[in-house]
C-alpha positions as CSV (number, residue, x, y, z in Angstrom):
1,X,-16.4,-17.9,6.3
2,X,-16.2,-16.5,9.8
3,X,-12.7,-16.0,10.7
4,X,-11.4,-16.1,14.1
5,X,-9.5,-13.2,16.0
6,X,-6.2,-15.1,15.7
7,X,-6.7,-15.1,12.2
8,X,-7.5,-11.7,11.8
9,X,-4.3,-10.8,13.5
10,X,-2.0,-13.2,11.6
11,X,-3.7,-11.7,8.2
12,X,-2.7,-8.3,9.5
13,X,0.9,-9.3,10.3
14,X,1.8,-10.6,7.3
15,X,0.2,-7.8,5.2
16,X,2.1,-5.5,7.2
17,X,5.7,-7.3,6.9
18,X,4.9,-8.0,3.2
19,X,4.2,-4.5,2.4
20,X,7.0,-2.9,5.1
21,X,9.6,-5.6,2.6
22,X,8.0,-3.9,-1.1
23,X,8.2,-0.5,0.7
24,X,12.0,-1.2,1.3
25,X,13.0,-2.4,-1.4
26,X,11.1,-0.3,-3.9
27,X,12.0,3.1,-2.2
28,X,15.5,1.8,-1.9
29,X,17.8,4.7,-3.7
30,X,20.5,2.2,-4.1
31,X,18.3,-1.2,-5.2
32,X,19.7,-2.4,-8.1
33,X,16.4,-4.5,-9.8
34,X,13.3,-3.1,-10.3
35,X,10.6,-1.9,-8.3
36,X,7.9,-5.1,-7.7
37,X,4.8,-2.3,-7.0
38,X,5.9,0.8,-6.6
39,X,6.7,1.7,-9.8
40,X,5.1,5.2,-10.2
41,X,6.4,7.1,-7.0
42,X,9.8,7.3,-5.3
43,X,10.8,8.0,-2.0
44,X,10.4,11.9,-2.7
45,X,6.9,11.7,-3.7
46,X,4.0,12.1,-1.1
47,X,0.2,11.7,-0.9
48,X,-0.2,15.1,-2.9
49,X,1.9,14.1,-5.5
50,X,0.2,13.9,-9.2
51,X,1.6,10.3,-9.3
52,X,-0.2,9.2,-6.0
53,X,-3.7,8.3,-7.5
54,X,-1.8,6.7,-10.7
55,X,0.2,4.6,-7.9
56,X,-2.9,3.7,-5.7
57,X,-4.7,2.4,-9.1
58,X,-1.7,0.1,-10.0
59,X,-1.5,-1.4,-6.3
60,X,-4.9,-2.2,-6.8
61,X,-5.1,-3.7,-10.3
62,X,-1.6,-5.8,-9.3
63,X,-3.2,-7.2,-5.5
64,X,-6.8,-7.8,-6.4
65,X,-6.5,-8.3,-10.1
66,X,-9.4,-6.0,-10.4
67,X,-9.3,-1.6,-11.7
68,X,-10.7,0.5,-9.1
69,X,-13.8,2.5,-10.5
70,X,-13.2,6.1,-11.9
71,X,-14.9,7.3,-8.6
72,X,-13.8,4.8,-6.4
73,X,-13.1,6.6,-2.7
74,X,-9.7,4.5,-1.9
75,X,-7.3,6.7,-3.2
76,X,-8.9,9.6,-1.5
77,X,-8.7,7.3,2.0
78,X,-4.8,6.0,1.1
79,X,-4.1,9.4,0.9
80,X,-5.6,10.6,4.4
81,X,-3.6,7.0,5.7
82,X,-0.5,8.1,4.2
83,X,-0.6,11.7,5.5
84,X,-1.4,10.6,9.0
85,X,1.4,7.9,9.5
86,X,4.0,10.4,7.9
87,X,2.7,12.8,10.8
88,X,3.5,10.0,13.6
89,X,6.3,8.5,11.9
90,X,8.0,11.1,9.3
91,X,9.2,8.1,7.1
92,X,8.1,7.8,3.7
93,X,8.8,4.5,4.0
94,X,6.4,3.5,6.4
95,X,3.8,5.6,4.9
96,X,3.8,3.5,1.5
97,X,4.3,0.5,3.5
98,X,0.9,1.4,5.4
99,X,-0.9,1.9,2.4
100,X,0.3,-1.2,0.8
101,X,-0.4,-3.3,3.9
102,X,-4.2,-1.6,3.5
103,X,-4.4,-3.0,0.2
104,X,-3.3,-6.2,1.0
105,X,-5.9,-6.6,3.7
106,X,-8.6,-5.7,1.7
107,X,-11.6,-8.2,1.9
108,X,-11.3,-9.3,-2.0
109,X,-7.9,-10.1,-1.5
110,X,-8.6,-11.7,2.3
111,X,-11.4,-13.6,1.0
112,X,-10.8,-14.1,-2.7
């Protein structure tokens, strides 16, 4: 499968609305249901939190049905994603919603 550029770009919107919508709602102070990924960090917890690696693991396992390695090198890159687009952005929100959106573009998920 050799996808187009168009294609490349609609895969890339809709990972980043789906994961700006999970962001939102699961960092949502007020939500009232559960979280649907986030379920280890809140809106107060950043990439050098203890929970970030736990939370990177769980994306993960829920998005490509498979556990990342013990010395697998994405949580190490989500964090470096995370601190750069709270640098730009300062929103928590976004951060998480950047990470999420890199999981959801991940080739075994793309191409599964």
């Amino acid at each position: 499968y050799d996808p187009s550029l168009g294609v490349a770009f609609v895969h890339e919107r809709l990972a980043q609305s789906a994961a700006y919508a999970v962001a939102a709602h699961d960092l949502d102070p007020e939500r009232t249901d559960a979280a649907k990924l986030l379920l280890y960090v809140t809106a107060a917890d950043t990439a050098d939190s203890a929970v970030f690696e736990d939370q990177v693991r769980h994306l993960y396992l829920q998005i490509t049905g498979l556990p990342l390695p013990e010395d697998a090198t994405e949580p190490a890159a989500l964090a470096a994603l995370w601190k750069q687009v709270y640098s730009v952005e300062a929103d928590v929100t976004q951060s998480w919603a950047a990470v999420v959106s890199a999981v959801l573009r991940d080739p075994r998920v793309l191409f599964y």
